[in-house]
C-alpha positions as a Markdown table, in Angstrom:
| # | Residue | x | y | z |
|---|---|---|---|---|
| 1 | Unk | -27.3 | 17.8 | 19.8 |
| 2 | Unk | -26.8 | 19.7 | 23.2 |
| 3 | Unk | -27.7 | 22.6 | 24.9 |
| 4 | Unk | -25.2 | 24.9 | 26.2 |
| 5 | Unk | -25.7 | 29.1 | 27.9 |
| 6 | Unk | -24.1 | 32.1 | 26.2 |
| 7 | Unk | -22.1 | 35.0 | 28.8 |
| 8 | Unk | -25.5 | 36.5 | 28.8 |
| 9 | Unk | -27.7 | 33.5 | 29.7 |
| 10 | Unk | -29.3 | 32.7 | 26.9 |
| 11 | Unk | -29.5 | 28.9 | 25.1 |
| 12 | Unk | -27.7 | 28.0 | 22.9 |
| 13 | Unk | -28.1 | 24.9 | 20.6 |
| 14 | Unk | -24.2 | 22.9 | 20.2 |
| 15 | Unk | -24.4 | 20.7 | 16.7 |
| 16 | Unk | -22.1 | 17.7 | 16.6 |
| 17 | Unk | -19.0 | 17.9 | 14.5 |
| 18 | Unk | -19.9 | 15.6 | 11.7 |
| 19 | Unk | -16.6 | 13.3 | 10.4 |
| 20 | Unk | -16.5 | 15.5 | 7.3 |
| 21 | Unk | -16.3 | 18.8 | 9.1 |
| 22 | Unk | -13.4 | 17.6 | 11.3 |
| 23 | Unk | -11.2 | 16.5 | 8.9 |
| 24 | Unk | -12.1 | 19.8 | 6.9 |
| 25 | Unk | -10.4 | 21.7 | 10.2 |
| 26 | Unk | -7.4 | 19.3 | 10.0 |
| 27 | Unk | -7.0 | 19.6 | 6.6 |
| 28 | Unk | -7.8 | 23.2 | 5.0 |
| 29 | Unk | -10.1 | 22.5 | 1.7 |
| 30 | Unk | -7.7 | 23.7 | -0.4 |
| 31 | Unk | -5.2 | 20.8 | 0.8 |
| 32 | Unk | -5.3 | 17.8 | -1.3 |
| 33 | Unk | -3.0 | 14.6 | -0.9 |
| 34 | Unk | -2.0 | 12.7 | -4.0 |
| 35 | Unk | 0.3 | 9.5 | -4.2 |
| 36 | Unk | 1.1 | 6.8 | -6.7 |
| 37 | Unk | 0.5 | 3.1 | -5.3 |
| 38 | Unk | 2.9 | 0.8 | -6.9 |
| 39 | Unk | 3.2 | -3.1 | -5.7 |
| 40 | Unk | 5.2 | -6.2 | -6.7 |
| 41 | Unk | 7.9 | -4.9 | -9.0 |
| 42 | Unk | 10.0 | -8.2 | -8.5 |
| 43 | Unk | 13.1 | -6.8 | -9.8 |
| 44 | Unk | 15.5 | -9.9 | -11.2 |
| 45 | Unk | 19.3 | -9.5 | -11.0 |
| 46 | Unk | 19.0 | -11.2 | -14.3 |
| 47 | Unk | 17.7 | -8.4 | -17.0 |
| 48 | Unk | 16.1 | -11.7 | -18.8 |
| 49 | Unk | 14.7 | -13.7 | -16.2 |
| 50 | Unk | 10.5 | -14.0 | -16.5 |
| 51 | Unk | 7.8 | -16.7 | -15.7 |
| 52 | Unk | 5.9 | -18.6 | -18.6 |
| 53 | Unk | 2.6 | -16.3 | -17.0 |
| 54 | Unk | 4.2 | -13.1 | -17.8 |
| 55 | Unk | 5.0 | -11.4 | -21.2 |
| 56 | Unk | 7.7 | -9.5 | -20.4 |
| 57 | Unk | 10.3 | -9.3 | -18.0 |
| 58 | Unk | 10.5 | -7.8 | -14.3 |
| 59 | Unk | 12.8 | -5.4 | -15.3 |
| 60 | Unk | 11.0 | -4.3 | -18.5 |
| 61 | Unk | 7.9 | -3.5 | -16.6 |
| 62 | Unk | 9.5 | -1.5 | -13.8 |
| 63 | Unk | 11.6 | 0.7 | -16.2 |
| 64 | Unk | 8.4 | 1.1 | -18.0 |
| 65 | Unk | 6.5 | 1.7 | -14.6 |
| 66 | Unk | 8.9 | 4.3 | -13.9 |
| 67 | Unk | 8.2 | 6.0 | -17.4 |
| 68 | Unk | 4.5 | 6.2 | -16.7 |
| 69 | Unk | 5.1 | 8.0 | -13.4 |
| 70 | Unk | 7.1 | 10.1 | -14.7 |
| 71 | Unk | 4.6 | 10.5 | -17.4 |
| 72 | Unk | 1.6 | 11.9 | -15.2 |
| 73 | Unk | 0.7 | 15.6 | -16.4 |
| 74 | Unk | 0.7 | 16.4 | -12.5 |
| 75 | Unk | 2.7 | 16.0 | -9.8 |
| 76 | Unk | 1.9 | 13.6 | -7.0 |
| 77 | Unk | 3.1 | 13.9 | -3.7 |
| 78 | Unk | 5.3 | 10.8 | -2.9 |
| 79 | Unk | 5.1 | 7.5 | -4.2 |
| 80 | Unk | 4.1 | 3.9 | -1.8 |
| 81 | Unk | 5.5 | 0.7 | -3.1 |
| 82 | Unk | 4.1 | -2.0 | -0.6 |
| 83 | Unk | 6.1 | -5.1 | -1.2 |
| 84 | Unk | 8.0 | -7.7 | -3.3 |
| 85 | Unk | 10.5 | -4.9 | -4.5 |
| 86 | Unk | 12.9 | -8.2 | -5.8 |
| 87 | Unk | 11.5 | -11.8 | -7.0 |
| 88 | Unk | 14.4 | -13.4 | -5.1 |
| 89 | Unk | 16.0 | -11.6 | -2.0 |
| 90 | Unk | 19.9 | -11.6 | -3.2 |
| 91 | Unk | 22.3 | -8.4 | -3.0 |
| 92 | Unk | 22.3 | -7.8 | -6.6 |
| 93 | Unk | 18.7 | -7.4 | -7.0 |
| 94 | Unk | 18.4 | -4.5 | -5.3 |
| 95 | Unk | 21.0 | -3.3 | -6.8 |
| 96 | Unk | 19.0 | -3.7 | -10.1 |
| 97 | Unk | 15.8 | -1.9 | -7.9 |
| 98 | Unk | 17.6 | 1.1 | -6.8 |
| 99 | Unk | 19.2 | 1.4 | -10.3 |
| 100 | Unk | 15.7 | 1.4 | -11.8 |
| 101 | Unk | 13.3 | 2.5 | -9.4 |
| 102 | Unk | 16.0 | 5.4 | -8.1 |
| 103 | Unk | 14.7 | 7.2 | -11.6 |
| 104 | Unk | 11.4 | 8.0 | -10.7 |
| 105 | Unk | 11.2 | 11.7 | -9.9 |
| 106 | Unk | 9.2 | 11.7 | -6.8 |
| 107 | Unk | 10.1 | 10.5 | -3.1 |
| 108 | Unk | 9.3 | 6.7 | -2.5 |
| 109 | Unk | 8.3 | 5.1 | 0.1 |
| 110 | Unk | 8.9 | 1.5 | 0.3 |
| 111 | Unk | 7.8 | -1.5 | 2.1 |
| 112 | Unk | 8.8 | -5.1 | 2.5 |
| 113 | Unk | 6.8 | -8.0 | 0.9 |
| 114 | Unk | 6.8 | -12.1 | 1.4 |
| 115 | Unk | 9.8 | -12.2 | -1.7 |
| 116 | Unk | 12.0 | -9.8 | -0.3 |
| 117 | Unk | 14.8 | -9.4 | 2.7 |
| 118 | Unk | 13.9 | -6.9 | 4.6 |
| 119 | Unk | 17.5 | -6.0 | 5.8 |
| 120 | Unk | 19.2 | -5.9 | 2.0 |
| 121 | Unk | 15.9 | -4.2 | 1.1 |
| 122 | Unk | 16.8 | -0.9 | 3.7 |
| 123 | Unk | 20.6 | -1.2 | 3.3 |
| 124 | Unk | 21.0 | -1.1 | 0.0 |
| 125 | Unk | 17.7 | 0.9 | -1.1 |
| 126 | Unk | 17.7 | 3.2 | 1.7 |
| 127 | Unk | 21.1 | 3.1 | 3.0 |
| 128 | Unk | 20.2 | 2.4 | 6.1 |
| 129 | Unk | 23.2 | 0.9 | 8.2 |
| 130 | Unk | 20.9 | -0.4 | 10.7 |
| 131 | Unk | 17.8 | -1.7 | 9.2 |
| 132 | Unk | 14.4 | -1.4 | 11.4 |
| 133 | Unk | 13.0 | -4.9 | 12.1 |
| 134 | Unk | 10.0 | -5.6 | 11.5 |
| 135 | Unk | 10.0 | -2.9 | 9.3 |
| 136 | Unk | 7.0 | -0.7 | 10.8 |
| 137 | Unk | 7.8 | 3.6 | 10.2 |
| 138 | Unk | 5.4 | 6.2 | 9.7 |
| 139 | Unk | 5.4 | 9.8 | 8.4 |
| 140 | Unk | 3.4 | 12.6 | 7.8 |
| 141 | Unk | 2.5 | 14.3 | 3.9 |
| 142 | Unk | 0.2 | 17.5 | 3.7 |
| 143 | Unk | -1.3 | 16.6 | 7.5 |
| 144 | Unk | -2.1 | 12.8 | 6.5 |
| 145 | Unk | -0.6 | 10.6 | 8.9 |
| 146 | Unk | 0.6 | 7.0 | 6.8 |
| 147 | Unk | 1.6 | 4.3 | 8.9 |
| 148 | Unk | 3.2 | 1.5 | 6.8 |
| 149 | Unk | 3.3 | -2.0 | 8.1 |
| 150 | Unk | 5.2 | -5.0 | 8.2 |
| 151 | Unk | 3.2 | -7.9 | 7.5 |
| 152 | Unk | 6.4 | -10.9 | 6.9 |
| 153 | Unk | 5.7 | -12.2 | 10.7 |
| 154 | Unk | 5.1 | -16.1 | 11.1 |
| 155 | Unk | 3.6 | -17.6 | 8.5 |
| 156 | Unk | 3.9 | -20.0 | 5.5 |
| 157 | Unk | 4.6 | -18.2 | 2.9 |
| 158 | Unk | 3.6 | -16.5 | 0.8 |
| 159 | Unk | 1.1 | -15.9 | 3.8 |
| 160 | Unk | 2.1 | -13.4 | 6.5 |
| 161 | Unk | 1.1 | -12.1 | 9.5 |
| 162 | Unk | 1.7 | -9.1 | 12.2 |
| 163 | Unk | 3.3 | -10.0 | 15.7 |
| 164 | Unk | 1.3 | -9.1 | 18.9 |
| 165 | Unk | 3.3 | -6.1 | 19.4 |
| 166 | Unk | 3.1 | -5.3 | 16.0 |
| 167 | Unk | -1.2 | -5.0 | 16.3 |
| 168 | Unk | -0.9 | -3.0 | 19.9 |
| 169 | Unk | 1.2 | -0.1 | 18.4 |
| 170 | Unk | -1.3 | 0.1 | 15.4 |
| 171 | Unk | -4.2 | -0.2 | 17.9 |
| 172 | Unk | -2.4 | 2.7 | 19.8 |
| 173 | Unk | -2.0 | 4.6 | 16.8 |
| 174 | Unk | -5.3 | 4.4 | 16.0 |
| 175 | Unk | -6.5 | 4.9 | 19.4 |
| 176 | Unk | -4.6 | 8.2 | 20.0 |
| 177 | Unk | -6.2 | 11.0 | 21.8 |
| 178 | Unk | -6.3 | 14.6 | 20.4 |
| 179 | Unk | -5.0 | 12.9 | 16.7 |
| 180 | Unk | -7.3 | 13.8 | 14.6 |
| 181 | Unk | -5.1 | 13.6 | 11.1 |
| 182 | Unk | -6.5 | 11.8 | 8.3 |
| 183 | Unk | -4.9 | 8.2 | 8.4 |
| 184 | Unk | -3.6 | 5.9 | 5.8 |
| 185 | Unk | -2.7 | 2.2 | 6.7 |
| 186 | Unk | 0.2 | 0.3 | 4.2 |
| 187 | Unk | 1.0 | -3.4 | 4.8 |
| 188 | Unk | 1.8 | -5.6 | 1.8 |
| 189 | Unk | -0.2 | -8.9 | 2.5 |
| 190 | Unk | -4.0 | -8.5 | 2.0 |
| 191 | Unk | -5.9 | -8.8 | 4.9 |
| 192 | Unk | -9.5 | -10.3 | 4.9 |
| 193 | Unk | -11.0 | -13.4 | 3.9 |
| 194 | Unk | -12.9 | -13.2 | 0.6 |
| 195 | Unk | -14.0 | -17.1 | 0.2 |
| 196 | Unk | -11.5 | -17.4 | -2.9 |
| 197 | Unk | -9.2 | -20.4 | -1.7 |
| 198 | Unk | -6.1 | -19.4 | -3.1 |
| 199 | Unk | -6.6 | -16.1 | -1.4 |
| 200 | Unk | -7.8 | -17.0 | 2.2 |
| 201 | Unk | -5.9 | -20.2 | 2.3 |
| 202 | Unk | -2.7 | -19.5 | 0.8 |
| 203 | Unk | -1.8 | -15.7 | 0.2 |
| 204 | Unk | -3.5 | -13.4 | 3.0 |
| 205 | Unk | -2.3 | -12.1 | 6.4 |
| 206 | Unk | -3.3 | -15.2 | 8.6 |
| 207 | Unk | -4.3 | -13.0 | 11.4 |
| 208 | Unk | -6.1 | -10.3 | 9.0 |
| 209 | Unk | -9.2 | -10.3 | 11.4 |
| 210 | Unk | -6.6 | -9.2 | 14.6 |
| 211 | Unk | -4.8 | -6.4 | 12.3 |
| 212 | Unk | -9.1 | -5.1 | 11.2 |
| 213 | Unk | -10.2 | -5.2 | 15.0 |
| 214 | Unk | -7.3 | -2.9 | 15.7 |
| 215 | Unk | -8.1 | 0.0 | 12.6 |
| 216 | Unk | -11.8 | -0.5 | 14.0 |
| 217 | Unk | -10.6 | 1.8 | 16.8 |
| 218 | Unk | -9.2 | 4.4 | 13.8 |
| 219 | Unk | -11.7 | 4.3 | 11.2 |
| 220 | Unk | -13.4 | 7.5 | 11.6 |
| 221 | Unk | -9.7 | 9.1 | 10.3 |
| 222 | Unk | -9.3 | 6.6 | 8.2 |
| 223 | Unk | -9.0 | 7.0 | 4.7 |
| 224 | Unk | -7.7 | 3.7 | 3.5 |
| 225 | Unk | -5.2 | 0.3 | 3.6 |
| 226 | Unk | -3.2 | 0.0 | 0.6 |
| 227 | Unk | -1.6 | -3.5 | -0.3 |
| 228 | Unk | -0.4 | -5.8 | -2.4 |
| 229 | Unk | 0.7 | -9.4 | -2.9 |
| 230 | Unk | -2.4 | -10.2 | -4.8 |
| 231 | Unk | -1.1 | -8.8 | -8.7 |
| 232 | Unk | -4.6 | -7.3 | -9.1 |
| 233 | Unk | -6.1 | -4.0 | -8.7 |
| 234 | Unk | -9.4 | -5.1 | -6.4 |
| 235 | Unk | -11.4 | -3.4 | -3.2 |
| 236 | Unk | -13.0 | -4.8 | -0.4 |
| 237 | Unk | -15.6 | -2.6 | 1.9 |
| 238 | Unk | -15.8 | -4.0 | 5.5 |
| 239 | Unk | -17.0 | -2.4 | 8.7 |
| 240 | Unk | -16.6 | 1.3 | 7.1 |
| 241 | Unk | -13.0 | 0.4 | 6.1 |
| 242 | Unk | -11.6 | 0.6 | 2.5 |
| 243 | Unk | -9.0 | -2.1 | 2.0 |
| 244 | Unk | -7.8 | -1.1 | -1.9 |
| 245 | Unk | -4.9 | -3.1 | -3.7 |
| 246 | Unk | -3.2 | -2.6 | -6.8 |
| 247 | Unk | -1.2 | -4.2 | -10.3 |
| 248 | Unk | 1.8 | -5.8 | -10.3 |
| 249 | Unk | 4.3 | -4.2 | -12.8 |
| 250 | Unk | 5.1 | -7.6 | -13.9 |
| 251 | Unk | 2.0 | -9.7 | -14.2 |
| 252 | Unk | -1.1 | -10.4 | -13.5 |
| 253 | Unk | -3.3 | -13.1 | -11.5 |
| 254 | Unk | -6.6 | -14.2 | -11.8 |
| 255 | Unk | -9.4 | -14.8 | -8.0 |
| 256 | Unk | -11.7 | -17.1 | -9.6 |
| 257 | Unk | -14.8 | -17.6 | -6.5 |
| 258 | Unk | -13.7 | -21.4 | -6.6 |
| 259 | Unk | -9.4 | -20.6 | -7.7 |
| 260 | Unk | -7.4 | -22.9 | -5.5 |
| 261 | Unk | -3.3 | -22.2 | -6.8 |
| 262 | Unk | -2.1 | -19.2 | -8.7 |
| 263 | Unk | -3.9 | -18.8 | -12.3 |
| 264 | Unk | -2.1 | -16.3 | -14.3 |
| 265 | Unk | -3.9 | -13.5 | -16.1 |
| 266 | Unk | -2.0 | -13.6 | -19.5 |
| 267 | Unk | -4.3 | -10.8 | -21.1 |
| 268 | Unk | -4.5 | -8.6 | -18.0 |
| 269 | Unk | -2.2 | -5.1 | -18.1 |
| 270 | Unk | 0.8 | -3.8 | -15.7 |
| 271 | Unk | -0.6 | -0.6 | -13.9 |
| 272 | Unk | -0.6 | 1.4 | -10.5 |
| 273 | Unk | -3.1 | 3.5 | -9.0 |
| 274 | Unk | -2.9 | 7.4 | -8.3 |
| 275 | Unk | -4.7 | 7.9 | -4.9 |
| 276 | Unk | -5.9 | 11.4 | -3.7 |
| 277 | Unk | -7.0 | 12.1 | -0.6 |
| 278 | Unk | -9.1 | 15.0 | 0.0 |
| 279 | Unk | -11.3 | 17.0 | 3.2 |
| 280 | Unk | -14.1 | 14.7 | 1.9 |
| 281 | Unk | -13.2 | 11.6 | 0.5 |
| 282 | Unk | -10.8 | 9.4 | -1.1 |
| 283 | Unk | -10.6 | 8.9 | -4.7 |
| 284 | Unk | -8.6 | 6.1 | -6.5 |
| 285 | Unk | -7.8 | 5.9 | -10.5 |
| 286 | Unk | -6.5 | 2.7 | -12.0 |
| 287 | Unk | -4.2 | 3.3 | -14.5 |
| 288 | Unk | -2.5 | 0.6 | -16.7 |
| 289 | Unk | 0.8 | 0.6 | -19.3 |
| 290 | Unk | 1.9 | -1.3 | -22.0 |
| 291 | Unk | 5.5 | -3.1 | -22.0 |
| 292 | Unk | 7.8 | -2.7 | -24.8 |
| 293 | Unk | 10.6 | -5.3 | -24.1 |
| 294 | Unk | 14.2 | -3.7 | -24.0 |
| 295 | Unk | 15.9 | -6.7 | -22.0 |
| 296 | Unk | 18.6 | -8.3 | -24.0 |
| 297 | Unk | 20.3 | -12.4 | -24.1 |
| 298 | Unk | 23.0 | -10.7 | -24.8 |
């Protein structure tokens, strides 16, 4: 607290703007952002095609992720899929996506994960004749600023990473003077080491602790990082920043303290989160589906 003199002379006490109070005057009280976050649909050209750790197909559990959106007694503002949109990155599985995924009734907002090709994934979802690469955009909802990420730089995958130049424009944006907007961060990959094996050693963004430094310069605006990759709705707390990540539509995997390769969570629900962001705070709800199979051998 300062002092500061009135025209007449007088004192004057000036009170800090708390972090609450400023992103009250960027975003009226009345103003409330709500999204779905959706991950890891892994849309098969083949109708039938599953895994031995799944109980129902790809396809199955996006048309019945689509049914659940469309389900919600409100109606949210845009919907964030962060990665693996296709299990195998061919023409005709995005075909299959958009086909599907073209029916929920809200705008999308998609991102590329460690199964997908991120050209096919803008030309044929997006119709973009010139896809961005890496495939880093942002845009604005409601006066929330959401940058999304591409996290498919050098690494083995299924790891990933962000290039250097990558990390200095989301430093920047993060950094910027006079921007004041609430901030939400998508990338697919998650981020931070958790002592699991299979996710520090063989999943997560291999320079996770670069891409944190960089939101440290943010985090006073911001209101969360949303990923996926893992199949798992889980949060981690770190340094004041919210990393939050959600279900797969197809199936489920187990983080075990000691796990060291993929376990399967054969008892474990499809399911998205609903995310709303609000002057004060930001609230997430898991919500999970049941699959009826629909798929045919035919």
């Amino acid at each position: 607290m300062s002092d500061g003199k009135t025209t007449d002379g007088a004192t004057t006490r000036i009170r800090p703007i708390t972090g609450a109070q400023l992103f009250a005057r960027i975003m009226p009280a009345e103003t409330t952002l709500r999204f779905v976050h959706i991950s890891d649909t892994h849309i098969h050209h083949d109708p039938n095609y599953t895994l031995p750790e799944a109980s129902h197909t790809p396809v199955d559990g996006a048309r019945a992720l689509v049914n659940a959106i469309n389900s919600l007694p409100f109606q949210p503002d845009f919907v964030l899929h962060t990665g693996d949109v296709a299990y195998d990155p061919d023409p005709q599985a995005y075909v299959t996506a958009l086909e599907v995924l073209s029916q929920i009734n809200y705008p999308i907002y998609y991102l590329a994960g460690n199964h997908d090709d991120v050209e096919l994934l803008q030309q044929i979802m997006l119709k973009r004749e010139e896809p961005l690469i890496p495939f880093d955009y942002q845009f604005e909802v409601k006066g929330v600023q959401i940058a999304c990420v591409d996290s498919n730089g050098p690494a083995e995958k299924p790891a990933g990473s962000v290039s250097k130049d990558q990390l200095a424009r989301l430093e920047g944006i993060c950094k910027a003077k006079n921007d004041d907007r609430p901030l939400v961060v998508a990338v697919h990959h998650n981020v931070l080491p958790t002592g699991i094996p299979w996710w520090d050693e063989f999943m997560r963004m291999t320079n996770g602790e670069q891409f944190h430094e960089a939101l440290l310069h943010g985090r006073h605006r911001l209101r969360g990082v949303f990923h996926g990759h893992v199949h798992q709705s889980v949060d981690i707390y770190r340094d004041g920043i919210l990393y939050s990540g959600v279900a797969s539509s197809w199936y489920q995997i187990h983080s075990w303290p000691e796990q060291k390769s993929t376990l399967g969570d054969t008892g474990a629900q499809p399911g998205f989160n609903v995310v709303t962001v609000t002057p004060t705070q930001t609230f997430i709800r898991r919500h999970h589906f049941e699959v009826q199979p629909v798929s045919s051998c035919e």
